[in-house]
C-alpha positions as CSV (number, residue, x, y, z in Angstrom):
1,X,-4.8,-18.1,-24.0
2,X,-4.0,-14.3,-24.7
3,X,-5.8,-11.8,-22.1
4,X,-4.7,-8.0,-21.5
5,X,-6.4,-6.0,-18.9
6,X,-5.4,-1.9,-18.8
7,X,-6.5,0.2,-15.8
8,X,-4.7,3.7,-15.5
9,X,-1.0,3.1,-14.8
10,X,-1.4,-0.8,-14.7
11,X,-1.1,-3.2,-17.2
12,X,-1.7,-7.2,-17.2
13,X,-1.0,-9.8,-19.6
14,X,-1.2,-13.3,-19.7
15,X,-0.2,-15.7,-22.4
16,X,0.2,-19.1,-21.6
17,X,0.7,-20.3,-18.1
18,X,2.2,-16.9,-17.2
19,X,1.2,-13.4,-16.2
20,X,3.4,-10.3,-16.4
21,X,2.8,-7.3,-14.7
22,X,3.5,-4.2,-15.2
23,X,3.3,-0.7,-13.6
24,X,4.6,2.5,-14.4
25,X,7.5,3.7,-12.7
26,X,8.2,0.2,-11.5
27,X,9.8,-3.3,-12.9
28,X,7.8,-5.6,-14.9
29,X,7.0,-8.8,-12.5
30,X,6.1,-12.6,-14.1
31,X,4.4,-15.1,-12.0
32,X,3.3,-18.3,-13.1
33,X,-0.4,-19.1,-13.2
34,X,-0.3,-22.0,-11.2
35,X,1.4,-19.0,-8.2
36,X,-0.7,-16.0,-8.8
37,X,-2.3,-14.7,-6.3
38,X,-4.5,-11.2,-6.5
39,X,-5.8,-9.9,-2.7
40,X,-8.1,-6.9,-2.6
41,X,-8.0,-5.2,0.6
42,X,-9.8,-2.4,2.7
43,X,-7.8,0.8,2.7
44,X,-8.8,4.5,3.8
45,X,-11.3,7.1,2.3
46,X,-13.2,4.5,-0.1
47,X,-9.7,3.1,-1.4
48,X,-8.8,-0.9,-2.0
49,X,-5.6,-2.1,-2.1
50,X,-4.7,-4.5,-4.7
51,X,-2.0,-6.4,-4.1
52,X,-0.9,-8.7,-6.9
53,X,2.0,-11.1,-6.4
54,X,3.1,-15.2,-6.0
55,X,1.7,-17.4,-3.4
56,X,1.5,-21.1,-2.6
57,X,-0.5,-22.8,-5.6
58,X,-3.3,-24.2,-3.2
59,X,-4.4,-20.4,-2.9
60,X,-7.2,-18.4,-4.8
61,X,-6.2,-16.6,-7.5
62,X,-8.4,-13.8,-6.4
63,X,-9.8,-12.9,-2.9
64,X,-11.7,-9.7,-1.6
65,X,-10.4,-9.7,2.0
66,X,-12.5,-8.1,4.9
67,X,-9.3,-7.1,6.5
68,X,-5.8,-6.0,5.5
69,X,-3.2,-8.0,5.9
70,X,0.9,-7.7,5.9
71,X,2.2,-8.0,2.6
72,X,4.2,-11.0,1.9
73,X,7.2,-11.5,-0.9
74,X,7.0,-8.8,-3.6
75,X,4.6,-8.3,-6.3
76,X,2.8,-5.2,-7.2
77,X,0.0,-2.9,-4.9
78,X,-2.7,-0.6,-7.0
79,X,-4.7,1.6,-4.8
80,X,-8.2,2.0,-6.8
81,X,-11.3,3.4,-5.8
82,X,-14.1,0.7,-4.4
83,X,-16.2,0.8,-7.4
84,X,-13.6,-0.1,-9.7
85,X,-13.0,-3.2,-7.9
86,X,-15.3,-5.3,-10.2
87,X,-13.4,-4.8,-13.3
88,X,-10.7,-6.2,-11.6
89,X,-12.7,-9.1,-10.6
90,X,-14.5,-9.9,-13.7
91,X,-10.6,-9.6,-15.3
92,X,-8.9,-12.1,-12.4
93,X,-12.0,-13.9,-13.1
94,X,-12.0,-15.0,-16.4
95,X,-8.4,-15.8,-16.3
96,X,-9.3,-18.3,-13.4
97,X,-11.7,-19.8,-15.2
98,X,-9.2,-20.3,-18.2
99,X,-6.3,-21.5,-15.8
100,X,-8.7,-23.7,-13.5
101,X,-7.6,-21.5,-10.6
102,X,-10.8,-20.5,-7.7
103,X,-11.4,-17.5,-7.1
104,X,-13.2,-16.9,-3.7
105,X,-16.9,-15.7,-3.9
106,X,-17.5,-12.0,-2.8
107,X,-19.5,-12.0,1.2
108,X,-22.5,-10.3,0.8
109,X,-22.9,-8.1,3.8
């Protein structure tokens, strides 16, 4: 398995059981499959936070959160506009699906 997502100054790839990270001005980061872990968050003025980093494998390799949360460990954190959340979603999606990793349905609301 081979996936790239690009969205302005961030880049993702995965190949194999491993996803690199990489954003500009910053270190690349690697994180297993099996320990990926995407969180969107609420921020300010119509602004998510994704934060993109390793957690415990029994997590879901992507979550919309209602509320923020402190950051744990180190990974990467993309503010985006609201409306570009999806093609996040549909990216951290697919490579779920590939990896068997959940990823937690969006609340309606």
């Amino acid at each position: 398995m081979s996936l790239e997502f690009r969205h302005d100054e961030l880049v993702v790839r995965v190949d194999g059981d491993v996803a690199e990270i990489f954003f500009k001005g910053m270190f690349s980061h690697r994180v297993l499959l099996e320990w990926l872990a995407v969180q969107v968050q609420p921020s300010i003025r119509g602004r998510l936070v994704v934060r993109i980093a390793s957690a415990p494998a029994d997590s879901p390799l992507y979550e919309v959160q209602a509320k923020a949360r402190p950051a744990r460990g180190s990974g990467v954190e993309v503010v985006i506009k609201t409306e570009e959340e999806p093609l996040y979603r549909q990216f951290f999606t697919r490579v779920g699906q590939l990896c068997g990793r959940p990823v937690v349905p969006l609340l309606s609301g």
